[in-house]
N, C-alpha and C positions, 0 to 999 in steps of 0.2 A: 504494500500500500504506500503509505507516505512516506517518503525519501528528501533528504538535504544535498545541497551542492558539496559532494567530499573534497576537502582539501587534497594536497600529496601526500598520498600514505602508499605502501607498501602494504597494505592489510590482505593476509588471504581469504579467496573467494571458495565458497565451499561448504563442508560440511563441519562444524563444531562439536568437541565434548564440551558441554558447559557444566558449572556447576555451583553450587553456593554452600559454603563454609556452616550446616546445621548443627545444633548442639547433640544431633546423635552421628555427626561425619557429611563427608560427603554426598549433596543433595542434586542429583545430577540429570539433565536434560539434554536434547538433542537441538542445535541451534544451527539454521542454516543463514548465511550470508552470502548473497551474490551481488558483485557490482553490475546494474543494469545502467550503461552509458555513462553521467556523469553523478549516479545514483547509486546506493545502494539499496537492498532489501534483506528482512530478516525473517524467519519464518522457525516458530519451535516447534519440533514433534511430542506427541505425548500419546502415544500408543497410534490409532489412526488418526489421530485429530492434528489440525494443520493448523499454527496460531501465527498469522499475518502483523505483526509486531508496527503499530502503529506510525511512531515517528522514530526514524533512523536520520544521526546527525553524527559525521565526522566533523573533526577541529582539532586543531595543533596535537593532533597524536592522542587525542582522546573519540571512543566510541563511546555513546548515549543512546539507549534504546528506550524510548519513552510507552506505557503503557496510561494512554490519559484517561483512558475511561476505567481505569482502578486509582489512578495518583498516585502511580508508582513507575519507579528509573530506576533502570543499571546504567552506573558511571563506570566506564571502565577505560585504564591507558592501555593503548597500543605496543605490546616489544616490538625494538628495535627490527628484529626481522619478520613483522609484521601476524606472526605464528603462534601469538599466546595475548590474553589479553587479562587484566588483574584490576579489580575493584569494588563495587561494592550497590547492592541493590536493596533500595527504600522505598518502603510502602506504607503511605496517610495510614495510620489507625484510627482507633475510636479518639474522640476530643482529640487532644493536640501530640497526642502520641504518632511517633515513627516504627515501624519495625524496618531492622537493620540486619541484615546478611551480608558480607565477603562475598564475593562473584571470582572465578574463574572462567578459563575457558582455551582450547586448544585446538590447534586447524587439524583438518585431517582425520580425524579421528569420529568412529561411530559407533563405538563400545559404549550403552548407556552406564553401566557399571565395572568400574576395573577386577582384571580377575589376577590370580597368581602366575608364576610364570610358566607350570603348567596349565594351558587352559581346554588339555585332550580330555581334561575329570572329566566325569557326569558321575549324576547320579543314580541309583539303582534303580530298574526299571518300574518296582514299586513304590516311590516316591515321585508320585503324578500329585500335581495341585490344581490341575486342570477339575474342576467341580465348583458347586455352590457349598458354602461353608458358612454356619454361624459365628459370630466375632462376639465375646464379650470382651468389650475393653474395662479397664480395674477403673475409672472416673466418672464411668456412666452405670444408668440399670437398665438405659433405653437399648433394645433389641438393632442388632444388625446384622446385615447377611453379605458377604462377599461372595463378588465371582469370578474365577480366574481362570485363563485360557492359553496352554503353549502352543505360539503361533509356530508356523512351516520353520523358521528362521532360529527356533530355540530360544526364542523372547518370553516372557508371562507378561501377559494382559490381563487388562479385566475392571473391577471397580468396588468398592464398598457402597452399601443402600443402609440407609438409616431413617426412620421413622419423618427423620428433617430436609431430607435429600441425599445426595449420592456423592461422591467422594472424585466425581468426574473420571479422564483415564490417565489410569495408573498402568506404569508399563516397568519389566525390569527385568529379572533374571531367578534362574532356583540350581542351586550350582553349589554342589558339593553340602546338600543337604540344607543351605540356606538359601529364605525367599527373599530378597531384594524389589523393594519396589517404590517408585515416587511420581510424582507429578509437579509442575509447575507451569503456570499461565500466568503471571502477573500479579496475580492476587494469594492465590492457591499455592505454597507449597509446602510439600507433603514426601514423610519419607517413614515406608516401613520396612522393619527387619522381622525374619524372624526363622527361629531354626524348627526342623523337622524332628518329631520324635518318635519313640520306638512306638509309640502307639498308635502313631499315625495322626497324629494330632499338632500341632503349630504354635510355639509361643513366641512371642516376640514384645515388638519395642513399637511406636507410633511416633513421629516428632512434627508438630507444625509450626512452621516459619522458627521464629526464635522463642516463641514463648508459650508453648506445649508440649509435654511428655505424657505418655502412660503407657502402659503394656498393655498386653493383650495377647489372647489367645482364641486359637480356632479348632472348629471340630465340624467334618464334612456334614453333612445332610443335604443330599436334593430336595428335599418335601418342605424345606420350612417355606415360612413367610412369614413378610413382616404384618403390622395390627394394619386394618384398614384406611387410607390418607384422609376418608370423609368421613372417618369417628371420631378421630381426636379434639378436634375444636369443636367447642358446642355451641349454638347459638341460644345468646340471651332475648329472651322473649320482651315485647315491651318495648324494648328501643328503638324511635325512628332513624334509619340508616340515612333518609334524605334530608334529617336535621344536622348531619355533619359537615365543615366546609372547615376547608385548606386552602393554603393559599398558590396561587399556579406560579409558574416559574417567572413570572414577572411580578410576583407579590401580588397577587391581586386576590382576594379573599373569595371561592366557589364554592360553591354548596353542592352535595352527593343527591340534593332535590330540584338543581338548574332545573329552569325550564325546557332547555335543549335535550334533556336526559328523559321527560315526562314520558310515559308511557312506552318505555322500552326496558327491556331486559338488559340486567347490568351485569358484569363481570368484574369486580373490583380487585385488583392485584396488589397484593399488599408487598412492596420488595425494597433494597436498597442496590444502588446503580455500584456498590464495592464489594457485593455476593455472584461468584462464580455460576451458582446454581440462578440466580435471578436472570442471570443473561440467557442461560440456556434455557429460561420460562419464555423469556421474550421474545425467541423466535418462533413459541406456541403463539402465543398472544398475539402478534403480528398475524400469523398463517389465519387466524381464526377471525383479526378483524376485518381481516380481505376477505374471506368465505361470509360472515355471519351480518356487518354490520348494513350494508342495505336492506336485511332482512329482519333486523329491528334488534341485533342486538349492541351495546353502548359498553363499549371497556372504559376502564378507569384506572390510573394507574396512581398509587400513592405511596410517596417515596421516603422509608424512612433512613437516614443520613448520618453519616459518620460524626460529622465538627459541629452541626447546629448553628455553623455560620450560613445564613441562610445565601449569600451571594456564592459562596464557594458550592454548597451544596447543590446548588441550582444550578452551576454549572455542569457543573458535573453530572448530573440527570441530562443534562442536553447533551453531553459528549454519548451516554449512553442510548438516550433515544435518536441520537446520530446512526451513531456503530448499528442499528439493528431496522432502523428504517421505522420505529413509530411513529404512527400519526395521529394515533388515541391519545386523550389528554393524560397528564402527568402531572399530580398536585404533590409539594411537596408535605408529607405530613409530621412529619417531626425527625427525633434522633433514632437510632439503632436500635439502642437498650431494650430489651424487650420488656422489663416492668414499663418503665416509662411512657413506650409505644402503647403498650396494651389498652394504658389509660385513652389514647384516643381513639381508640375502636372499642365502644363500651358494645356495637351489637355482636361479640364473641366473646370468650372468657377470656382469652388471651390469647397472644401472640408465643404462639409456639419456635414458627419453623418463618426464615425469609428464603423462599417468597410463601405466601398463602392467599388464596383465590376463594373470592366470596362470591358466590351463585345468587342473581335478584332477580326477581321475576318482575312481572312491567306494572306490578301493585306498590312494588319497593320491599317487598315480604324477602327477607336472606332465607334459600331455601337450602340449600346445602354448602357448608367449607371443605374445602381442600388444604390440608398440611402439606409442606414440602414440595418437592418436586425432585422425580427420577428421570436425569436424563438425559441424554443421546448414548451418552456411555454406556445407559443400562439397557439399550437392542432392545429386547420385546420387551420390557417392562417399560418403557420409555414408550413402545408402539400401542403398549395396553390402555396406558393413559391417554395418551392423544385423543384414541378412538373415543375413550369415558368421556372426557371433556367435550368432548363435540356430539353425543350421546344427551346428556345434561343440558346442554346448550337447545339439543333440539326440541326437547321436553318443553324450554322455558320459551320458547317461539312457539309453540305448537298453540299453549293455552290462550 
């Protein structure tokens, strides 16, 4: 996508080991870099997903790869022989917090994880990870189920599903009895370990960005699943949903009972533009307001925000309703926090999971919520959903 006038570098074009310095090691991703004329472009792999890296800027010997619709940059210098690059990738947190990662990175190279210097191992042919497996992690009670898959290449794929959404694709390796696996998109990173045991069962380590740890462990089952996504939030009875109003990205104060909105079926998306899993909501959202909206149904998008600076915040919502092409309205509705948020959505108990989608029918009645979101990563669990939601949708057109 967006590329800068590069100065004279030497930088190689090509394929990258990259990687960011985690408190459980090396956090490691596949970074492509090609100069296209007086441009470059940057492109990460994470299992089949292809991440088009926004703004790329060379300058006196420094690469920047800008992710703006999370508020996060890798600053990193150039070596001299253009073959390695060192520095350091920061991402907006909540209020005026940063998270801060070390960044590497090396041409040439497309081993997502380093091996030893024999790398003829494997492992025995009974130590297959390929299945659905339940995960308790030791910091949660909440249920989750992974799924992983060794592709043609000797890679492991796959993803984690949790009650809140999905863990996106995680790609990495199982080699000499341990599973290796991470992901990174801008926002997102994520690194787990964990070794094979004689029982057949999986313990390991979980680490996110800089400021999460826990273990965990896993045990195969195909048959689970997880609790239902339209049980978990409950709707509170009594409350007018059209008495709500936010204010739209140009501060202007709307109400969820506009007249522009009368007598259409709503779809309210409760999300923040710095959740991995909300973007991957918003190209439902989209697909669904080009099929559904001249047939009367009205999305709504309300966004709740990292800093509470309402100018920042609002930009930021537009860098995102950029990147995915909506054109349903987007009211900002407060900060992240979910006690907080929850307060201004009194028509549900709470704010579990971002993103969550509130089902209105053209009375203004919330007929049913949606927790979380599974998806692209999670292949037919992701295609189950689709289908549901556009199922629901037709119910609430139909009456």
């Amino acid at each position: 996508m967006a590329a800068q006038t590069v100065n004279a570098t030497q930088l190689q074009s090509g394929t990258w080991r990259a990687w960011l310095d985690s408190p459980g090691g090396p956090l490691p991703f596949i970074l492509d870099l090609h100069r296209e004329g007086d441009s470059w472009r940057a492109v990460i792999h994470n299992g089949r997903e292809r991440i088009d890296i926004p703004t790329v800027t060379l300058s006196h010997g420094n690469l920047t790869l800008g992710f703006d619709h999370y508020d996060s940059t890798i600053t990193a210098k150039i070596a001299a022989d253009g073959r390695s690059l060192s520095g350091v990738w920061n991402k907006q947190s909540s209020g005026k917090n940063i998270a801060t990662l070390p960044f590497h990175a090396l041409a040439s190279q497309t081993a997502r994880f380093e091996r030893g210097d024999d790398s003829t191992k494997k492992t025995t042919p009974s130590q297959d990870v390929t299945g659905q497996w339940v995960i308790k992690f030791s910091k949660s009670d909440d249920p989750a189920i992974a799924q992983f898959k060794k592709q043609a290449n000797g890679t492991i794929t796959g993803t984690v599903m949790t009650t809140t959404g999905d863990y996106r694709f995680l790609e990495g390796d199982f080699y000499e009895s341990q599973l290796r696996l991470s992901v990174f998109d801008g926002a997102h990173a994520f690194l787990f370990h964990a070794k094979w045991q004689e029982d057949g069962t999986l313990i390991g380590d979980f680490w996110s960005r800089d400021v999460w740890h826990e273990s965990w462990t896993a045990n195969r089952d195909e048959q689970a699943s997880l609790p239902d996504d339209f049980s978990q939030t409950k709707i509170v009875e009594g409350i007018d949903l059209k008495a709500l109003a936010f204010r739209d990205l140009d501060g202007n104060p709307k109400s969820l009972g506009d007249a522009a909105f009368a007598g259409k079926a709503m779809l309210v998306e409760i999300f923040g533009s710095w959740c991995p899993n909300c973007h991957d909501a918003s190209q439902l959202m989209v697909e669904l307001d080009r099929e559904y909206n001249e047939r009367g149904l009205q999305i709504v998008g309300l966004a709740f925000e990292l800093t509470g600076d309402f100018a920042r915040d609002a930009r930021q919502v537009r860098r995102f309703a950029k990147k995915h092409g909506v054109n349903y309205p987007i009211l900002i509705a407060g900060v992240s926090d979910k006690t907080t948020a929850s307060k201004q959505m009194p028509v549900i108990d709470k704010i579990r999971s971002y993103p969550t989608a509130i089902f209105v029918d053209r009375k203004g009645i919330v007929r049913y919520v949606h927790t979380g979101f599974t998806g692209p990563a999670t292949g037919q669990t992701y295609e189950t959903l689709r289908s549901t939601f556009k199922q629901r949708i037709e119910t609430l057109l139909s009456e």
